[in-house]
N, C-alpha and C positions, 0 to 999 in steps of 0.2 A: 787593220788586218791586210787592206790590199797593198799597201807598201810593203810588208813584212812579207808578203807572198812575191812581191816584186825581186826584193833583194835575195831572195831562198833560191827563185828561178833566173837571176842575173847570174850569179855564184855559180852553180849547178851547170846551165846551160853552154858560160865559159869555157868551165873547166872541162868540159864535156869535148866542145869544138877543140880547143887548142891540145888536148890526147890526140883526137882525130888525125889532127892538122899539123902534128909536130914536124913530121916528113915533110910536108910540102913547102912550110913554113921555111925550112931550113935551106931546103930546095930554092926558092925565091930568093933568102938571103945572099947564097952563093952566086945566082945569076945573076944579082945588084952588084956583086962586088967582083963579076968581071966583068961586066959592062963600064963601069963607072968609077968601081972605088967605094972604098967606104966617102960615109958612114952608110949603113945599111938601113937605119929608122928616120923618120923626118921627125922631132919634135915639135912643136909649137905653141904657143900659149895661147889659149883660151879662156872665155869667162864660163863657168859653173855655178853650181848651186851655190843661191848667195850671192854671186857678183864674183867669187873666190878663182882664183883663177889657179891654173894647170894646166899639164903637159900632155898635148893630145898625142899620140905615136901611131905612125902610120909609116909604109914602107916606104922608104923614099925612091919618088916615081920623078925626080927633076935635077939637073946637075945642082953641084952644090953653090951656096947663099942665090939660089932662085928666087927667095923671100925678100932681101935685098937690092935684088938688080929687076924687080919683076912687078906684077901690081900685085894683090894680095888673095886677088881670086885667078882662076886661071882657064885658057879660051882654048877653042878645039884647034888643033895644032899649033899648040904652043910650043914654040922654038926651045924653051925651056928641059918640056919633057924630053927624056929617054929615052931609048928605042926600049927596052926591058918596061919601061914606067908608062909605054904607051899601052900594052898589052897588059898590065896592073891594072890601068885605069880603066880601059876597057870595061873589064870584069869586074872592078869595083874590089878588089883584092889586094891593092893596097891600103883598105881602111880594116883588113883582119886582125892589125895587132892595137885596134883597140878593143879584143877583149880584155887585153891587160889593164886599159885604162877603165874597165867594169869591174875587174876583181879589186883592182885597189880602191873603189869606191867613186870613183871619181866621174864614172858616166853608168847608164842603165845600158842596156840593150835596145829600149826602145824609149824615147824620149826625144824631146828639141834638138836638132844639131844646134853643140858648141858653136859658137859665132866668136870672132876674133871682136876685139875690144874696140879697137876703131871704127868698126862699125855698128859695134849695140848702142855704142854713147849717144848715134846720133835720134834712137829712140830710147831715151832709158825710163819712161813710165812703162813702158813694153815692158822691156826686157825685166825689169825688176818683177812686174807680176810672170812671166815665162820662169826665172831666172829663180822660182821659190822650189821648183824641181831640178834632178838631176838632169843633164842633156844625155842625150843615146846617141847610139849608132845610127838608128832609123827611126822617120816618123812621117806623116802626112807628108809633111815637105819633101822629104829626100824624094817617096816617091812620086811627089808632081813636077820637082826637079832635079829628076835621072839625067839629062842631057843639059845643065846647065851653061855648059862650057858654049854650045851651038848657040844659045840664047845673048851667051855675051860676046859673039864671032862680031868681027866688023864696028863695035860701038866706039868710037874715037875716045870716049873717057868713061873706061871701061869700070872703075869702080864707082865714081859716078852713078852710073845707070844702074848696078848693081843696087846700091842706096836709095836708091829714087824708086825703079822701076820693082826689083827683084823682092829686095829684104820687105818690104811692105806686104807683100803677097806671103813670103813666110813666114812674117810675124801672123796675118791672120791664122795661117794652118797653123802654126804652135797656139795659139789660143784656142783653135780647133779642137788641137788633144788634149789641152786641160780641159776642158768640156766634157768631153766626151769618154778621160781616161778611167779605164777600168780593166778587166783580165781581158775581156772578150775586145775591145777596141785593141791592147798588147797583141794578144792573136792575130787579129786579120792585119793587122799592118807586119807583120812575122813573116807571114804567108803571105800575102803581096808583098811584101821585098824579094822571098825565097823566090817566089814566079818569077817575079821581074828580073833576078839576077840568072834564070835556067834560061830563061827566053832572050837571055840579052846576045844581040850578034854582031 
């Protein structure tokens, strides 16, 4: 019943924001593409329910093949980013067009951040039992790692430390919210993201 309420309020609360947000949405898109150029969306591949992988879409906040010439996570003034894409990230607003990757099924709203493949392999008993749910926009982790990019400022091998230090800590929070996942755990992590993102300066 609780997954079936999940998906009724994934759907629903989507299509809800992205009416809201068409305007602004659109707004954003133009000011990426005179800043920079297209492409206006960043894809990427990640792993999903299952192991299944897919295309996570987010504004693109970095000149283009950043993913190429770059490490695979990214540090607080990263040469990489934008001047438009530093003010995205800021605000956490370039991760709004993955309500599209909720309506097409492919993430919840609130669930595991998608983690790119090179880095789950190097736990995959984890991630397989994580990896039985959809991933989301937000969860435990995002909001313990609001500021990740400061966390990886200065580390000489920067994914590395990532692997070693970082992902071990949000594998426990994704275990976390299997635990503990139910409506009322959806909610408060809802609401602490919404705080986190009014408060954010």
């Amino acid at each position: 019943m609780y997954l079936i309420f999940k998906r009724f309020f994934d759907i629903l609360i989507s299509l809800i924001l992205l009416s809201l947000l068409l305007i602004p949405l659109i707004i954003i898109s133009i000011c990426i593409i005179i800043d920079t150029g297209y492409p206006v969306f960043f894809l990427q591949e990640r792993i999903g329910l299952g192991w299944r992988h897919f295309k996570i879409i987010k504004f693109r906040t970095m000149i283009k093949n950043a993913d190429i010439i770059g490490p695979g996570v990214s540090l607080n003034n990263d040469k990489r980013v934008t001047c438009v894409g530093k003010i995205l990230r800021r605000f956490k607003i370039d991760e709004l067009p993955q309500l599209l990757n909720v309506l097409l099924g492919d993430m919840s709203l609130i669930g595991p951040r998608p983690e790119l493949k090179k880095f789950a392999i190097h736990y995959p008993k984890d991630y397989s039992e994580i990896l039985k749910i959809k991933p989301g926009i937000t969860d435990f982790a995002s909001l313990e790692f609001i500021n990740e990019s400061l966390l990886l400022e200065g580390k000489p091998e920067t994914e590395k430390f990532y692997i070693n230090e970082i992902l071990p800590k949000k594998i426990f929070l994704c275990k976390k919210y299997l635990a503990e996942m139910n409506i009322q755990t959806d909610f408060k992590i809802l609401f602490k993201t919404a705080r986190g993102l009014i408060s954010c300066k």
